[in-house]
N, C-alpha and C positions, 0 to 999 in steps of 0.2 A: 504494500500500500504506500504511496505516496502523499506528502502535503500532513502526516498525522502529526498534531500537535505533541510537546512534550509530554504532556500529564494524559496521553493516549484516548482512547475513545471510550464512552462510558452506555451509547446503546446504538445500535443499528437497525432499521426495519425498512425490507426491500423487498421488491416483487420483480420476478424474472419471467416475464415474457417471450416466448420461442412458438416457432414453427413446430405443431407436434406430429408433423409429415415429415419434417427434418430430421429431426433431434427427438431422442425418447431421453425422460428422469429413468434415471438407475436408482442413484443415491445421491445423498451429501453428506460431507460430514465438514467437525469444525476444526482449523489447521491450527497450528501452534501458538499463533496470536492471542487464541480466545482461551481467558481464564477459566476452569469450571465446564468445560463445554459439556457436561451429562445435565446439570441446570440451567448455562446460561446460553446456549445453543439450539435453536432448534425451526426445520425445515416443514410445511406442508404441502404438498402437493393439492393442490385445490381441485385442476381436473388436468387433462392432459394441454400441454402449451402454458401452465401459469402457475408459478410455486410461488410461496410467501418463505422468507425467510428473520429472522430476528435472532440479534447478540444480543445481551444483557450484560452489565456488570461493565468491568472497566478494560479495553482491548489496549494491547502493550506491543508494538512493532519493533 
């Protein structure tokens, strides 16, 4: 990640939009950044073409 302040990020919530004629969800999971990721982590697949994703807590780059 780039542009992260010092005192790192404290929540993120994002929605990933894709072609799901393209591109099929397998998985995700959360990389070494995220503190806690079995609590502060976590992906939904809403339907095919549209995930919700959300950090929690304080992210450290």
């Amino acid at each position: 990640m780039a542009n992260v302040p010092s005192n790192g990020i404290t929540t993120a919530d994002m929605t990933i939009t894709y072609d799901a004629s393209k591109l099929e969800y397998v998985k995700g999971e959360a990389g070494s950044i995220v503190i806690n990721p079995s609590i502060n982590f976590a992906i939904n697949k809403e339907k095919d073409g549209n995930n919700k994703n959300i950090v929690l807590g304080m992210i450290h780059c």
